[in-house]
C-alpha positions as CSV (number, residue, x, y, z in Angstrom):
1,X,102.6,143.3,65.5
2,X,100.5,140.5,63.9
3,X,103.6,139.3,62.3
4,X,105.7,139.5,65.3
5,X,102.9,137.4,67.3
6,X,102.3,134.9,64.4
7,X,106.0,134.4,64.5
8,X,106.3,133.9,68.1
9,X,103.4,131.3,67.6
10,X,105.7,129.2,65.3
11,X,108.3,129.1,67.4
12,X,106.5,127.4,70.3
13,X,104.6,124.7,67.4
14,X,108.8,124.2,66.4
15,X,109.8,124.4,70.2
16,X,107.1,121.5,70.6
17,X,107.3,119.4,68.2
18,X,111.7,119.2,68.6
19,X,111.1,118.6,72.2
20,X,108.6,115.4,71.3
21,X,110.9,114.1,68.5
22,X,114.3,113.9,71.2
23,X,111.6,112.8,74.0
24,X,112.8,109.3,73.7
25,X,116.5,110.3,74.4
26,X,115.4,112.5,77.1
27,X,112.8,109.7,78.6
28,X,116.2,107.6,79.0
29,X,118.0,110.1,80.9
30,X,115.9,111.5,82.7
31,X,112.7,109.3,82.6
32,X,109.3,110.5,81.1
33,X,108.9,113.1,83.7
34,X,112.2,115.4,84.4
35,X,113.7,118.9,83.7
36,X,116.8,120.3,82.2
37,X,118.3,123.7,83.3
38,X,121.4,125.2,81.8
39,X,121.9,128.5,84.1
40,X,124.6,129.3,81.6
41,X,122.5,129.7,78.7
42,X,119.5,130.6,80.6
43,X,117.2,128.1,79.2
44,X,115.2,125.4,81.0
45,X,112.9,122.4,80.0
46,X,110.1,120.5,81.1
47,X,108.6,117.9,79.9
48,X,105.5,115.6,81.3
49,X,105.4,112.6,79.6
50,X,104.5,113.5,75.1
51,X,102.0,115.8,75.7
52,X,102.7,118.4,78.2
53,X,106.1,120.8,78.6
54,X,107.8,124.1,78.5
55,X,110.7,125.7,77.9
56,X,112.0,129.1,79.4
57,X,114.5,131.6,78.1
58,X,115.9,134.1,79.8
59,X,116.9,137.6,78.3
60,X,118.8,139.5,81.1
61,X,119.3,142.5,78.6
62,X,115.9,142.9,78.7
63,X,114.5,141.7,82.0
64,X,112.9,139.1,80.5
65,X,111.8,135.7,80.7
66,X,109.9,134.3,77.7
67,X,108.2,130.9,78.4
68,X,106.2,128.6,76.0
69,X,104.0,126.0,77.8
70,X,102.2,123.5,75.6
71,X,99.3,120.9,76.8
72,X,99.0,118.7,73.4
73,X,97.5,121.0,70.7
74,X,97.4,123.8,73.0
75,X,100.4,126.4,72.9
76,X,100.5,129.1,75.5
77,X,103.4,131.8,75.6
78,X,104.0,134.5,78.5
79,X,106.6,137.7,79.1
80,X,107.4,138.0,82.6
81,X,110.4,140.1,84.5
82,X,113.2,137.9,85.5
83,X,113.9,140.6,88.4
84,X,110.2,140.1,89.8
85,X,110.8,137.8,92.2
86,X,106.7,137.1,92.8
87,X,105.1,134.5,91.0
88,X,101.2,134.4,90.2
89,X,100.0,132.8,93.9
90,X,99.0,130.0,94.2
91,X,95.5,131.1,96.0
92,X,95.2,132.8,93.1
93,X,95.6,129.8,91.0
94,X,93.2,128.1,93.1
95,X,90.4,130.4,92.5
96,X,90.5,129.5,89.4
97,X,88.7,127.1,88.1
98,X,89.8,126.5,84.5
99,X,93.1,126.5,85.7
100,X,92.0,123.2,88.5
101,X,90.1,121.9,85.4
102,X,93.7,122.1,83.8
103,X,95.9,120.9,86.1
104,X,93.6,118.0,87.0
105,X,93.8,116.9,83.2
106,X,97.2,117.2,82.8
107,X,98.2,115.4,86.3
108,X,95.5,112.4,84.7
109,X,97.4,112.7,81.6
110,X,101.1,112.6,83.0
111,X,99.8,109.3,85.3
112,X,99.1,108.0,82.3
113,X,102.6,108.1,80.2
114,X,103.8,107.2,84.0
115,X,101.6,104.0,84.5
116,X,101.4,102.5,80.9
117,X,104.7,101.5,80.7
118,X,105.2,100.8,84.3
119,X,102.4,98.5,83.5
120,X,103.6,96.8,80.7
121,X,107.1,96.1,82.4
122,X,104.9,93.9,84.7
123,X,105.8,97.0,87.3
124,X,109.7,95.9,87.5
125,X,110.6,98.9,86.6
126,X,111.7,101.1,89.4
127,X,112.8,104.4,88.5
128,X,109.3,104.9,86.3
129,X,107.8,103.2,89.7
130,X,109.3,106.3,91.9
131,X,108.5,109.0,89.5
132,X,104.8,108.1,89.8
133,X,105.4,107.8,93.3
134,X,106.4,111.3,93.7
135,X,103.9,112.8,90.7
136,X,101.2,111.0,92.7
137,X,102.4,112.4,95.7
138,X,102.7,115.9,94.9
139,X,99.5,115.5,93.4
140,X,97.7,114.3,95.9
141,X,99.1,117.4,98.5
142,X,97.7,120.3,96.0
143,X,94.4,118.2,95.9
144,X,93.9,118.4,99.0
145,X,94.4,122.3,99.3
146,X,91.7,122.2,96.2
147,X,89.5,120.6,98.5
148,X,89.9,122.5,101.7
149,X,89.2,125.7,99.4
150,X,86.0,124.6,97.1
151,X,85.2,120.9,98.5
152,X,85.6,118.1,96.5
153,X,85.9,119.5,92.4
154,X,82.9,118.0,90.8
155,X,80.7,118.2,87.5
156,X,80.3,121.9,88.2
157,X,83.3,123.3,88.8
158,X,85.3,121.6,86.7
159,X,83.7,119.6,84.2
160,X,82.9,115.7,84.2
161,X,86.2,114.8,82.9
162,X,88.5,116.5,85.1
163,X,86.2,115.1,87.9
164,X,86.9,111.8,86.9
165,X,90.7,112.5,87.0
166,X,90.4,113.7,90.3
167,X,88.7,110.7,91.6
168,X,91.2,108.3,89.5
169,X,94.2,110.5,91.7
170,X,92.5,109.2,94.7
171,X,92.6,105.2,93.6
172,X,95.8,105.9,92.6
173,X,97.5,107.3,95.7
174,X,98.6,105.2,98.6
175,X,97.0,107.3,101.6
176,X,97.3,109.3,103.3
177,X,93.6,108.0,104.7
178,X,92.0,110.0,106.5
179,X,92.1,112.7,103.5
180,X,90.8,109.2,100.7
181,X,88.3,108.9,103.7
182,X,87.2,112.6,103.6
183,X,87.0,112.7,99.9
184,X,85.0,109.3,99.9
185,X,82.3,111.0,101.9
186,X,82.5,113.8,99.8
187,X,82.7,111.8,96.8
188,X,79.4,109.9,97.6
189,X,77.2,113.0,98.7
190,X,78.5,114.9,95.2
191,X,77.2,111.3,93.4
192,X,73.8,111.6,95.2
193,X,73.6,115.8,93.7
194,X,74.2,114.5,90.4
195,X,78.4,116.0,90.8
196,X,80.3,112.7,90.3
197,X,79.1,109.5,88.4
198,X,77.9,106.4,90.5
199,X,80.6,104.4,88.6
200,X,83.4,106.8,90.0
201,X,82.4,106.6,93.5
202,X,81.8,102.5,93.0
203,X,85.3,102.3,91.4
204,X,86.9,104.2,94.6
205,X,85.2,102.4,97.1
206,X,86.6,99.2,96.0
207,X,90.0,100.7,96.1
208,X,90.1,102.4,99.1
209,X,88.7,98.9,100.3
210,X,91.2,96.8,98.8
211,X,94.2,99.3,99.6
212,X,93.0,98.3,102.9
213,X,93.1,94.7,102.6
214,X,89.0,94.8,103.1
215,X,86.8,93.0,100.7
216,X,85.2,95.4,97.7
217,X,81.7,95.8,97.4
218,X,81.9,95.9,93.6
219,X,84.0,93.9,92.0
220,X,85.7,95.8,89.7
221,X,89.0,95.3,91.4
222,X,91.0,92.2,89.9
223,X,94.4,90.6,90.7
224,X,96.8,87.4,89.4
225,X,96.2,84.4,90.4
226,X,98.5,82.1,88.6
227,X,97.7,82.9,84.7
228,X,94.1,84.1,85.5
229,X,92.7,87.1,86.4
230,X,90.5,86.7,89.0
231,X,88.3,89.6,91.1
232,X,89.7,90.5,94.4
233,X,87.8,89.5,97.4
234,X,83.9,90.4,97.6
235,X,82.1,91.2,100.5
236,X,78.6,88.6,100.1
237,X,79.4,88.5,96.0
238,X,75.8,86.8,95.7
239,X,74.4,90.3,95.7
240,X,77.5,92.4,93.6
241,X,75.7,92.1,90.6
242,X,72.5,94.3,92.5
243,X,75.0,96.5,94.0
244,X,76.5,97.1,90.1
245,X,73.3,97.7,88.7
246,X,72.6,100.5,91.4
247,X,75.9,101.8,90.6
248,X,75.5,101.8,86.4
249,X,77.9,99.0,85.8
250,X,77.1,96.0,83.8
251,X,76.9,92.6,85.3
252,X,80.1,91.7,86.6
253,X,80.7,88.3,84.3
254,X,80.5,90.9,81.6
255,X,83.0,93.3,83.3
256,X,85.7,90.3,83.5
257,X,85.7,89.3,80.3
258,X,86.2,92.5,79.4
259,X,89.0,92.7,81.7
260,X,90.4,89.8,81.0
261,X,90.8,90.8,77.3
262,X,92.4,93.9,77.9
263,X,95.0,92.9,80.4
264,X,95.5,89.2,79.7
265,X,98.5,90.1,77.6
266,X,100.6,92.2,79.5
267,X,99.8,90.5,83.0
268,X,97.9,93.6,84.7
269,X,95.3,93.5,86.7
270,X,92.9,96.8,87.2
């Protein structure tokens, strides 16, 4: 049995590392986030930008469906009936808070291979534009069932990191506003019981704000103006730097050069 299971391991290390070596070819057919499904064979695959995918086989002789799910080094493989219609629920998968932890990582992660190139391109592009669209999107609807069930995922119930993803999903997303709104509140009463960073809730205002076509209290927002970078709007800037320090961040003349040097070449703005 130890064998068997060891080579069963191999197969998904072989299974992820083919998928990542045709990921290019399958990124220009299908874009960095897709599927493929050939009912005929019984095989399907996922893949989520390099780091995350899976593939299922089916094995009708057997009633079985054997499916290997990777998250970078992380290889997972599960045995379930292809007659059992019922999936693991998803209340179930909500209770769970490793698995929120999980999702919220991978969801940051898959933005990531998503927005980087999209990025890049200047934002031309807009196929890779629409698949973040819709990743954001779907995101942004089992978020919210996250929060109706536990409030918003902080420190505790899913780690600082994945709390940070969370709150990056919110910047990201383009409403809808009253949930942003509701999550801002929450957002700022979890930073005041130590559950979210000051910089995380500092770096959403501003978004929400400038979403809005308001002026940030921050300044860490910046857009083009012909070849500089310059920060968006800021409501009575004399006092940002005071606001910053209450929030952690460094003065902001140090935060735009900063900036300035990590987006100057590609023509991005945070």
């Amino acid at each position: 049995m130890a064998g068997d299971s060891w080579d069963l391991l191999q197969l998904g290390v072989a299974l992820r590392d083919a998928v990542a070596y045709v990921l290019p070819e399958l990124s220009a057919r299908g874009g960095l986030l897709g599927e493929l499904d050939d009912s005929r064979l019984g095989v399907r695959l996922q893949w989520q930008g390099a780091q995350d995918g899976e593939v299922a086989f089916e094995w009708p002789r057997e009633d079985r469906r054997l499916v290997y799910r990777w998250a970078g080094e992380t290889i997972g493989l599960r045995i379930e009936a292809i007659s059992d219609a019922t999936t693991p629920a998803d209340d179930d998968a909500l209770d769970d808070a490793d698995a929120i932890r999980e999702r919220l990582l991978r969801i940051d992660r898959i933005d990531t291979a998503l927005r980087t190139p999209w990025s890049d391109g200047g934002f031309s592009d807009t196929a890779l534009e629409a698949q973040l669209q819709a990743q954001v999107q779907a995101a942004m609807a089992w978020l919210r069932e996250v929060v109706d069930r536990h409030g918003w995922p902080g420190r505790s119930l899913v780690g600082e990191d994945a709390a940070a993803a969370a709150c990056r999903l919110l910047q990201h997303a383009d409403g809808p506003r009253e949930f942003q709104d509701r999550c801002l509140t929450l957002i700022a009463q979890a930073a005041r019981d130590g559950e979210m960073s000051l910089r995380d809730l500092a770096y959403l205002t501003d978004a929400l704000r400038v979403q809005r076509g308001r002026r940030q209290c921050f300044g860490t927002k910046f857009r083009r103006r012909g070849s500089a970078l310059v920060p968006c709007p800021i409501e009575r800037p004399a006092q940002v730097d005071a606001r910053r320090r209450e929030m952690g961040l460094e003065p902001l003349a140090e935060y735009a050069q900063r900036i300035r040097a990590t987006f100057a070449s590609n023509g991005a703005a945070s």
